[in-house]
C-alpha positions as semicolon CSV with decimal commas, in nm:
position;residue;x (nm);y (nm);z (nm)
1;X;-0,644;0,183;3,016
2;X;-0,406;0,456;2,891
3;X;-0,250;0,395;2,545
4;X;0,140;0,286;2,506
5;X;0,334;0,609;2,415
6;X;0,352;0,600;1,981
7;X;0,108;0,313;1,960
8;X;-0,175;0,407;1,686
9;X;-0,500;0,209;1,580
10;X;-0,593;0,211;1,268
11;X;-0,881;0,048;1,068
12;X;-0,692;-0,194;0,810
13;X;-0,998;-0,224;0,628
14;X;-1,082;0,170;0,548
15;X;-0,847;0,152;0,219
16;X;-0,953;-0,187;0,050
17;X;-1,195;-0,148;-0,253
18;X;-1,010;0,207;-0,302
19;X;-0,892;0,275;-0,681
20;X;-0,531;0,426;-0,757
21;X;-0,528;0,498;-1,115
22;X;-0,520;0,127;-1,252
23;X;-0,486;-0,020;-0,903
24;X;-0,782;-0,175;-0,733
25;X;-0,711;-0,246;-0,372
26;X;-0,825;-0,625;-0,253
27;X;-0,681;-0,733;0,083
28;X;-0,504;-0,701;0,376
29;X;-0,132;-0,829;0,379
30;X;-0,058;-0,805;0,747
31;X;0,229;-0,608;0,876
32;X;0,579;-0,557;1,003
33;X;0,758;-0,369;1,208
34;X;1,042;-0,208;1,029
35;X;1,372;-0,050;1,228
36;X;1,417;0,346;1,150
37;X;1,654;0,631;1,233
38;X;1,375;0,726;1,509
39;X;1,324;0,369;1,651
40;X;1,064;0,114;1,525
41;X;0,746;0,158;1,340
42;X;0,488;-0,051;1,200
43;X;0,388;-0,059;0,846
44;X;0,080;-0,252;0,713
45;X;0,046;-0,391;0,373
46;X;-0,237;-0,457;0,150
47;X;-0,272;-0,664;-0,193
48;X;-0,352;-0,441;-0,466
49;X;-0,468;-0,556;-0,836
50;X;-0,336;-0,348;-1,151
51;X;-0,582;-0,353;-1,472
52;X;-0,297;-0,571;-1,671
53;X;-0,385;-0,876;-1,443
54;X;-0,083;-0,836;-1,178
55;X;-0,098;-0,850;-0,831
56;X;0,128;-0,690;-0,610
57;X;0,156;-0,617;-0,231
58;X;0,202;-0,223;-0,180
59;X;0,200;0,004;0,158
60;X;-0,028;0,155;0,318
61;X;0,127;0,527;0,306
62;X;0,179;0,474;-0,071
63;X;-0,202;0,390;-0,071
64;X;-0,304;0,677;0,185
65;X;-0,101;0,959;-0,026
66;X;-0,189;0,815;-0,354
67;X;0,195;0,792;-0,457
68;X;0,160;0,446;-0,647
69;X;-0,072;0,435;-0,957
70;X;-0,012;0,116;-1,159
71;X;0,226;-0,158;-1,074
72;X;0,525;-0,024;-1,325
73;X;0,332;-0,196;-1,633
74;X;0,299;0,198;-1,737
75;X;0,601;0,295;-1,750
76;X;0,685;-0,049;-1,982
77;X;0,399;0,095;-2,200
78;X;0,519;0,460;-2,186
79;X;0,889;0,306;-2,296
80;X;0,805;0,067;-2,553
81;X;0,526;0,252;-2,714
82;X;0,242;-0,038;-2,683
């Protein structure tokens, strides 16, 4: 069976258990399909827990090109000096 035109498979489960500076990926979110310039795409979402304790839900591209490191509790640190 030929594959639809721009439809991709991915494994959802290749990134969880990967570390991002003082993220700790944990789960799959699920996904969504998201309207752009160039049509629709689909973005998937995992859970990701930061060394503070919080849990946040984060892309997959930010997780793929390692763009997101903590979930902003550094920069409170890096501001407030604690």
């Amino acid at each position: 069976m030929p594959k639809k035109k721009g439809s991709v498979r991915i494994n959802v489960n290749d990134v969880i258990g990967k570390r991002l500076g003082s993220l700790q990926v944990v789960g799959y979110a699920g996904y969504r399909h998201e309207h752009t310039r160039c049509g629709t795409k689909m973005r998937h979402y995992y859970y990701v827990h930061c060394d503070c304790g919080t849990t946040k839900i984060i892309a997959r591209d930010q997780i793929v090109g390692n763009n997101t490191h903590s979930c902003g509790c550094s920069k409170v640190r890096k501001r407030y000096g604690n």
